[in-house]
N, C-alpha and C positions, 0 to 999 in steps of 0.2 A: 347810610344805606337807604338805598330807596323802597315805598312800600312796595312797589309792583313787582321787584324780584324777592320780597317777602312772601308776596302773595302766591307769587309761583310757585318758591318752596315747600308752602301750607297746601298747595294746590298737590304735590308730589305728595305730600305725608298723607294726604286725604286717599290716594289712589292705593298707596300702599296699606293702609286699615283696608281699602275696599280688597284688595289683594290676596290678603290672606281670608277674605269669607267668598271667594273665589279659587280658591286653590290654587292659586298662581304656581306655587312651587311643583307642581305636577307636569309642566310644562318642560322645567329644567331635566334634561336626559340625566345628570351628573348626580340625583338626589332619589331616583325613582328606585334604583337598587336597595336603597335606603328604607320603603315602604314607607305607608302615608304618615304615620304618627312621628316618626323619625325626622323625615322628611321635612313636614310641618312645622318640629318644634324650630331645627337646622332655621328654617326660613324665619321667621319668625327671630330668632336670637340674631341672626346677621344684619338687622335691621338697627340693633342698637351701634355695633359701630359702623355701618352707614349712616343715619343721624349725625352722630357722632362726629365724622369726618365732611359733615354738609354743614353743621351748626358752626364747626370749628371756622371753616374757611368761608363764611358765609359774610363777608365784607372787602373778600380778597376780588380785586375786579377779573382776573384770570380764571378762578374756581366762576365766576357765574358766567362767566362765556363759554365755558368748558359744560357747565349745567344748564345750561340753554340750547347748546348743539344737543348734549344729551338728551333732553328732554324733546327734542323734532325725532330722534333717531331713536329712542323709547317707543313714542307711536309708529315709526315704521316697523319697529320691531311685534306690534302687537298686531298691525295690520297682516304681516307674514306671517303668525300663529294662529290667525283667526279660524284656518279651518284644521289645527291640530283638534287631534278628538279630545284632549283634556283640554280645553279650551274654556273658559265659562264666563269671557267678560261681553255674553251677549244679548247685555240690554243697555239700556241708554241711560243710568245713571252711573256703571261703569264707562260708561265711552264719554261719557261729562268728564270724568277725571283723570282718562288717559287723554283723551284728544282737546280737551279745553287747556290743557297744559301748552300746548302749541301755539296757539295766536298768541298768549302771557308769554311766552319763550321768545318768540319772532319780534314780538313788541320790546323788550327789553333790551335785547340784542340792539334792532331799531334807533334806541333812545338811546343806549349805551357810545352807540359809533356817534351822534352828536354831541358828544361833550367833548 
């Protein structure tokens, strides 16, 4: 396996600790009935088998093409939330780890269709 979709990886886990001291899960409509403490922990545990299911397939060259699209359509997805009022990833060491995950995504992909 290569470092650079390592790095992407590492890059995704970094955004998600940023995530939850951002309150991402408040974003989700499906969690908010739920109230914050509920809500939080819900976010928070479903992280372990996400992990889980990214460590597993994480030499599978399918799962990283599939997590490379994900990872372009992740930042479009935060760009379309940007002006929800639970919103909170609006500084620039968050937007380091939503949006720097993209040129690592685009570049991998890139290198990947050369082989």
């Amino acid at each position: 396996m290569d470092n650079l979709f390592l790095i992407t990886v590492a890059w995704f886990f970094a955004h998600e600790l940023d995530a939850v001291l951002q309150h991402e899960w408040r974003i989700f409509f499906f969690l908010k009935p739920l109230g914050d403490v509920m809500a939080y922990r819900l976010f928070t545990a479903f992280h372990i088998p996400l992990f889980v299911l990214i460590l597993s397939q994480i030499q599978v060259r399918q799962f990283q093409v599939l997590f490379d699209v994900f990872l372009i359509v992740h930042a479009g997805l935060h760009i379309y939330f940007r002006n929800h009022p639970q919103y909170e990833f609006n500084n620039g060491f968050s937007n380091i780890w939503i949006f720097g995950s993209v040129p690592l995504a685009a570049l991998h992909l890139i290198m990947m269709s050369m082989v």
